[in-house]
C-alpha positions as semicolon CSV with decimal commas, in nm:
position;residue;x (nm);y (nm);z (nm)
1;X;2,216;1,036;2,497
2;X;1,882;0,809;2,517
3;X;1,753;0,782;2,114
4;X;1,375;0,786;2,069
5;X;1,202;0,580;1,869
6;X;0,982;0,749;1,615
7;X;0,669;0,606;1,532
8;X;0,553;0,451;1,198
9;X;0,360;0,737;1,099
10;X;0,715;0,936;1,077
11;X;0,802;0,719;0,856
12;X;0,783;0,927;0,489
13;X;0,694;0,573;0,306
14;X;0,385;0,537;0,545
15;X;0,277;0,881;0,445
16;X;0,284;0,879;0,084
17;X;0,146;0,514;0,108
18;X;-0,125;0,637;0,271
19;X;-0,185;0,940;0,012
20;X;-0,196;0,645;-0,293
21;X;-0,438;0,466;-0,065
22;X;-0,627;0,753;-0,111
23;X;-0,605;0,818;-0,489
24;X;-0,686;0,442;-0,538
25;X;-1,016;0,455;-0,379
26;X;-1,060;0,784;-0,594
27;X;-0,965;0,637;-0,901
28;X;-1,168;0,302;-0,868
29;X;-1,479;0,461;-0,765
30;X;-1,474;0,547;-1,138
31;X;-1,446;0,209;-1,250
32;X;-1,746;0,003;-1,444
33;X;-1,972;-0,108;-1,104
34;X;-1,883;-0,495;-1,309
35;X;-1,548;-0,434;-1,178
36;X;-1,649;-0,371;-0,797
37;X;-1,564;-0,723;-0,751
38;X;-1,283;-0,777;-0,965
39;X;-0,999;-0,490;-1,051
40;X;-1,147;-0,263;-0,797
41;X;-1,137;-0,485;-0,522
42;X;-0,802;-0,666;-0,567
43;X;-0,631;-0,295;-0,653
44;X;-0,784;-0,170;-0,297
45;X;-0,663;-0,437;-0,104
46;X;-0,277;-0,412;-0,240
47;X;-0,360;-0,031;-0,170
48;X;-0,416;-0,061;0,133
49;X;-0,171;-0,358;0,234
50;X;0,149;-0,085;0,136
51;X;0,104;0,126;0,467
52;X;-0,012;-0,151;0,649
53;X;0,274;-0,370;0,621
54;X;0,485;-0,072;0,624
55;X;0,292;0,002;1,025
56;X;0,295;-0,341;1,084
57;X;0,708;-0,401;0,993
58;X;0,800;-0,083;1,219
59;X;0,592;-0,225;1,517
60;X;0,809;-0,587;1,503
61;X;1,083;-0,606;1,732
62;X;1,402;-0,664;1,488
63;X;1,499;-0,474;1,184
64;X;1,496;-0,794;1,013
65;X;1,154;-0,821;1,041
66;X;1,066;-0,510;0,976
67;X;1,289;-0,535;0,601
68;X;1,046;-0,881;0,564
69;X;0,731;-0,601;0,591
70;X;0,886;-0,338;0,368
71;X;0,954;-0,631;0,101
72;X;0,593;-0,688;0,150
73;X;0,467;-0,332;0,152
74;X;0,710;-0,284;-0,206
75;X;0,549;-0,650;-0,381
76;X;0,165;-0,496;-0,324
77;X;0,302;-0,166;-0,463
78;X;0,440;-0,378;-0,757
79;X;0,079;-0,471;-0,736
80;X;-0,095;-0,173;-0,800
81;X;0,126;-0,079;-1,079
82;X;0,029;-0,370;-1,290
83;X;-0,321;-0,342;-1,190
84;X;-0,360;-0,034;-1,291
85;X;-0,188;-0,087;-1,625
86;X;-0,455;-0,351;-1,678
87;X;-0,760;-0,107;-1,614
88;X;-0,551;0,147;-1,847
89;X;-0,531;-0,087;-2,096
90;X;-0,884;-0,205;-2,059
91;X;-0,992;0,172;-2,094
């Protein structure tokens, strides 16, 4: 029996890092506009580097690879979180 490859967007990691991707950009659009190029910027690009690497990793051709991408994807998560703890604590 031939096995098909699913596609990165199967992949339930890609989706939810695409919903946080989305809540960033929600949450930072309520950040102070002197942030735009500081927090706000640097917690959007992790953001948005989790689903990419994750895409990115699933499109290489060995699995090895593709574990380098999802320690990538999981190191901008790590990211995020301490990102965000500064802007908590920052109020």
């Amino acid at each position: 029996m031939e096995q098909t490859r699913r596609g990165y967007r199967d992949l339930r990691a890609w989706q939810e890092a695409m919903k946080l991707v989305t809540d960033v950009y929600r949450v930072t659009r309520t950040f102070p506009k002197d942030e735009l190029y500081g927090l706000v910027s640097q917690v959007r690009r992790a953001a948005v580097s989790v689903p990419s690497n994750l895409a990115e990793g699933h499109g290489r051709n060995s699995r090895n690879e593709f574990r380098q991408f999802i320690g990538q994807a999981r190191g901008s998560h790590s990211e995020i979180e301490t990102q965000l703890e500064i802007a908590k604590n920052l109020e």
